[in-house]
C-alpha positions as CSV (number, residue, x, y, z in Angstrom):
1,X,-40.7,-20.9,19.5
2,X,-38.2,-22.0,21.8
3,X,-35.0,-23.0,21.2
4,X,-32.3,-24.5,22.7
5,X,-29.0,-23.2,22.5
6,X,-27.1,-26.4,23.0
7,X,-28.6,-28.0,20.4
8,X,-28.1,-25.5,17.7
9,X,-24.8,-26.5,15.2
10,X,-23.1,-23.5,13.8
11,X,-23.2,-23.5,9.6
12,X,-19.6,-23.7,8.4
13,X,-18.2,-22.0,6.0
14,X,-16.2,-23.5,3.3
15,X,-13.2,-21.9,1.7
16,X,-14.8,-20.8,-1.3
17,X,-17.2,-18.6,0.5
18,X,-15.0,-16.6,2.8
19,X,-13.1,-15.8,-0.4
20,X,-16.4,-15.1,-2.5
21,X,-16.7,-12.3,0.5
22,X,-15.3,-8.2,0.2
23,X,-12.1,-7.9,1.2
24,X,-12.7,-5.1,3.5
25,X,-8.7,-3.6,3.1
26,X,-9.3,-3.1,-0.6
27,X,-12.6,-1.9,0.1
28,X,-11.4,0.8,2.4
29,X,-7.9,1.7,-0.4
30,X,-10.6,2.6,-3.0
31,X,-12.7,4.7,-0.8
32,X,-9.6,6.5,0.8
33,X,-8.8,6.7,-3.7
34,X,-11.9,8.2,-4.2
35,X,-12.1,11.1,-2.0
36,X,-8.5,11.9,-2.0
37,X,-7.4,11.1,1.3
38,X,-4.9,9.3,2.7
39,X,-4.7,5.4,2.8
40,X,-2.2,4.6,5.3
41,X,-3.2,6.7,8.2
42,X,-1.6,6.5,11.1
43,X,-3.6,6.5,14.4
44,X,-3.0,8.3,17.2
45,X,-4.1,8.3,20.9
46,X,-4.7,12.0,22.4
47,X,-5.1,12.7,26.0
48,X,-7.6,15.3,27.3
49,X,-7.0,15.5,30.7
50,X,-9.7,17.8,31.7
51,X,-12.3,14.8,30.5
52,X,-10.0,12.3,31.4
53,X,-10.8,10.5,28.4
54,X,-9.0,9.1,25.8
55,X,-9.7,9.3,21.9
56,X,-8.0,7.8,18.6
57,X,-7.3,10.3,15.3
58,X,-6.3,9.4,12.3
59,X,-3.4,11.8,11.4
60,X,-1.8,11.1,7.4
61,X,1.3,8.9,7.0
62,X,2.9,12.0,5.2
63,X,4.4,9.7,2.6
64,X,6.3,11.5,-0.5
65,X,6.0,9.0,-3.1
66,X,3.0,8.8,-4.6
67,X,2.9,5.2,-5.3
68,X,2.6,4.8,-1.1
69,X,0.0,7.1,-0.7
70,X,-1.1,9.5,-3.9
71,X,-3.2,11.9,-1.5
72,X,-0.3,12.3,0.6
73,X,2.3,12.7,-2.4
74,X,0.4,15.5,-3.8
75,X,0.2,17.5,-0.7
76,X,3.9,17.0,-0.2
77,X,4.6,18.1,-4.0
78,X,2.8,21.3,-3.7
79,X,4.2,22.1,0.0
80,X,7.5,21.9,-1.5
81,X,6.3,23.7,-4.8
82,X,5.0,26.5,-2.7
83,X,8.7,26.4,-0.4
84,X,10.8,26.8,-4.0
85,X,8.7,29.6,-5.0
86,X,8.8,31.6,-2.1
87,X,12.6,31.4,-1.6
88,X,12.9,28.8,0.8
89,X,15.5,26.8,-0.7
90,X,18.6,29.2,-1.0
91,X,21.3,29.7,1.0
92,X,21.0,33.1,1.2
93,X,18.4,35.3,1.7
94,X,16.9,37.7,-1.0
95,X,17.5,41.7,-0.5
């Protein structure tokens, strides 16, 4: 069957529907939640100049709070967990 394109009318979509559909930001918090990684990542573009091509990586926001980004938080908590135990935060240093 053949069909002409410039007689076909689009199907709009009324308000009701668009909201009845995923929000696909909450989709993507709760699947960053789930497997523990970060949920504001920041992207950054890297260079390889022997390909001369260019590609985008997600690197973590690095927050500290862990109402920003829990993943992140808890990295940053045991970092500096790890930096009191070993010394790292006096002035002087051990004999």
């Amino acid at each position: 069957m053949d069909v002409d394109t410039e007689t076909v009318v689009p199907q709009r979509e009324i308000a009701a529907e668009r909201h009845a559909k995923p929000n696909f930001y909450d989709i993507a918090i709760a699947t960053a939640e789930k497997f523990g990684v970060c949920k504001r990542p920041i992207p950054m573009r890297i260079y390889d100049p022997r390909t001369l091509t260019e590609t985008y990586v997600a690197t973590p926001c690095k927050a500290t709070i862990a109402s920003t980004c829990p993943a992140c938080a808890k990295v940053a908590r045991a970092l500096r967990v790890t930096q009191c135990y070993e010394g790292w935060h006096l002035d002087a240093e051990p004999v």
